[in-house]
C-alpha positions in Angstrom: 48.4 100.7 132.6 48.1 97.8 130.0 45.9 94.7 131.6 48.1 91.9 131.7 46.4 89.6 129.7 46.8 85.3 128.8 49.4 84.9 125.6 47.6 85.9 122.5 44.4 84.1 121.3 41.6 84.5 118.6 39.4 86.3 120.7 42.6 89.0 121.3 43.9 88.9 118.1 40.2 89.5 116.5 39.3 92.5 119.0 42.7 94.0 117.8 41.5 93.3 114.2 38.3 94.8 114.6 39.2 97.8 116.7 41.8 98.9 114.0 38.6 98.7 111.5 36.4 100.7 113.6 38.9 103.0 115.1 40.0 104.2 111.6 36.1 104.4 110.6 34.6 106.2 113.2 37.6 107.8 114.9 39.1 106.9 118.4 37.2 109.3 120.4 33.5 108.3 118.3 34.2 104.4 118.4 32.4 102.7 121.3 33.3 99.1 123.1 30.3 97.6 121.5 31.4 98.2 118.2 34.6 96.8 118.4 33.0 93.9 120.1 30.1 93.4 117.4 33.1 93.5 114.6 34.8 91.2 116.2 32.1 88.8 117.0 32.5 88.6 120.9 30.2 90.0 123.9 31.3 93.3 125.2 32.0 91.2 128.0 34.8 89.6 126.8 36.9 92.9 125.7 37.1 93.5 129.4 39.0 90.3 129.7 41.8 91.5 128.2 41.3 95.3 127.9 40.3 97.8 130.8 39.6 100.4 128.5 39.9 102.1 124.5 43.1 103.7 125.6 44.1 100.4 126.2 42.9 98.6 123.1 44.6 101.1 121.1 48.0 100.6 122.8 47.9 97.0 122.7 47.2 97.2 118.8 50.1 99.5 118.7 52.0 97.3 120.7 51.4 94.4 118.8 51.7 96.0 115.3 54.9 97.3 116.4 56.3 94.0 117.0 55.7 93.1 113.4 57.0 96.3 111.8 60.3 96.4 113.9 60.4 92.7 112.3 60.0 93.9 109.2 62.0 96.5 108.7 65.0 94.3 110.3 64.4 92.5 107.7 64.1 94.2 104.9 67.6 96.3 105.7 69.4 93.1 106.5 69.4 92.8 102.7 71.2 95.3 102.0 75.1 95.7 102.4 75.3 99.4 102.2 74.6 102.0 105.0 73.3 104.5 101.9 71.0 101.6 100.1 69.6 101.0 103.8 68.6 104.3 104.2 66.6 104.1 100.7 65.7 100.7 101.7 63.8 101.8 105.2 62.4 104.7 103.4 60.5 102.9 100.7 59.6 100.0 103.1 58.2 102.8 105.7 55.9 104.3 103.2 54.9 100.6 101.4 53.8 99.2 104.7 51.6 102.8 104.6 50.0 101.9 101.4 49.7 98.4 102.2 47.5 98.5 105.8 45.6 102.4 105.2 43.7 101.4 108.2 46.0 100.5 110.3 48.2 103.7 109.2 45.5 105.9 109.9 44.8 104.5 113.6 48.6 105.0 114.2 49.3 108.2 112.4 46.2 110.0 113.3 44.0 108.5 115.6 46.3 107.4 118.0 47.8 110.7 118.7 44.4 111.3 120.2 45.0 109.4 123.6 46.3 111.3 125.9 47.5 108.7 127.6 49.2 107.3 125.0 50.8 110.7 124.3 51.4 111.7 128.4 51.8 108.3 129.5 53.1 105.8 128.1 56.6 105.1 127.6 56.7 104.3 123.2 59.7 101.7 123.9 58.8 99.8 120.6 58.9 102.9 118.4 62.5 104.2 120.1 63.4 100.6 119.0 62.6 101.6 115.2 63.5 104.8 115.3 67.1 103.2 117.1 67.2 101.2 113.2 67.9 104.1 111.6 70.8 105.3 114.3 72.0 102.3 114.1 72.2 102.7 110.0 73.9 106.3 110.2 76.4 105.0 112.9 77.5 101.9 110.3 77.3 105.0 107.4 80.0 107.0 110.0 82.5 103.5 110.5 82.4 103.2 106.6 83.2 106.7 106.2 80.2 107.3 103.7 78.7 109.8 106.2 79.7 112.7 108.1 81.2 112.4 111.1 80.1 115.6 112.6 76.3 114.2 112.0 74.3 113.3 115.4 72.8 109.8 115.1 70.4 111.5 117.2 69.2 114.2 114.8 69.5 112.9 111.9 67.6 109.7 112.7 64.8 112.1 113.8 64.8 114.1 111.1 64.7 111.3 108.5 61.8 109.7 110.8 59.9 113.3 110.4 59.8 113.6 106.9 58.4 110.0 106.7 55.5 110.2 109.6 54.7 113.7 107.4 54.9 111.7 104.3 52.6 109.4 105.6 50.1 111.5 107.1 49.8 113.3 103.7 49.0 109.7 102.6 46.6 108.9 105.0 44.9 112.3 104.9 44.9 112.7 101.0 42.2 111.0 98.7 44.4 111.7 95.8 48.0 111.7 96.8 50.0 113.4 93.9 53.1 111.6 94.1 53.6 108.0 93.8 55.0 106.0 97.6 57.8 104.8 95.6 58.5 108.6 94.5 58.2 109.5 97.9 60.6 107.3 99.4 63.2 108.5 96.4 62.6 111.9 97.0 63.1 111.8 100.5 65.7 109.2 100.9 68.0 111.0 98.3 67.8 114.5 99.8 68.4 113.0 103.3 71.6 111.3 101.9 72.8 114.5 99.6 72.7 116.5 103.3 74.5 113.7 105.3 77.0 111.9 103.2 80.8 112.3 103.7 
């Protein structure tokens, strides 16, 4: 259970800072309290303020990080008019906010899979809520009549999430990724629309 904690402060927001930093350096299971609290220039005291454990930084930081993505990605598809463009859209801006925080994309996509209480426990409301975007996207697609009809929101907003998290993995994982992130996005934004449009 995530310790209920005072409205955000510089001490919370630098723990958070400095766990994604260590967590992505030494690995969730390797990384110790001490370090987090040495990189973020606090006694290992003070952690337990507002944390009762790792498993806890980590899904705080996910917590919070998801708060700014869902933000983003609202955003960013608000722009465009066109259920197909939006789907291009949220594929390019998934794999750019990869490239743009590696840290931070290698905590979530790899080191955070390595809680088990993230993974047995606790109930990923925020990411439903992204993952939700891209029903919601498919469903406007389906009203316009510029995709099928016989499509699953369901699915198919899985299965265009799935080839991004791999996409971004590879990214995370690779020292020498051999296709560009705005390639990527192409790539897999146009063979998602080619299988789903009317």
């Amino acid at each position: 259970m995530v310790k209920a904690h005072a409205p955000t402060s510089d001490k919370y927001d630098r723990i958070l800072s400095a766990a994604v930093k260590i967590f992505a350096q030494k690995g969730f299971f390797h990384a110790r309290i001490s370090e987090i609290a040495k990189e973020a220039k606090v006694a290992d005291g003070t952690i337990y303020l507002y944390f009762e454990n790792k498993d806890d930084i980590l899904i705080s930081l996910f917590e919070d990080q998801m708060d700014q993505v869902l933000a983003n990605m609202k955003l960013a598809v608000a722009r465009e008019d066109d259920a197909l463009d939006k789907i291009r859209c949220f594929a390019l801006t998934h794999l750019r906010m990869v490239e743009s925080h590696p840290d931070l994309a290698e905590v979530i996509q790899v080191e955070l899979r390595q809680s088990s209480k993230f993974m047995k426990e606790y109930k990923n409301v925020k990411f439903l809520d992204y993952l939700d975007l891209v029903g919601q996207i498919i469903r406007e697609g389906q009203a316009a009549g510029q995709i099928r009809f016989d499509l699953s929101p369901t699915v198919a907003k899985r299965a265009f999430f799935g080839a991004l998290d791999e996409m971004s993995r590879y990214y995370v994982l690779s020292p020498s990724p051999k296709v560009s992130i705005d390639e990527a996005a192409h790539q897999i934004s146009e063979v998602f629309i080619r299988g789903i449009a009317a």
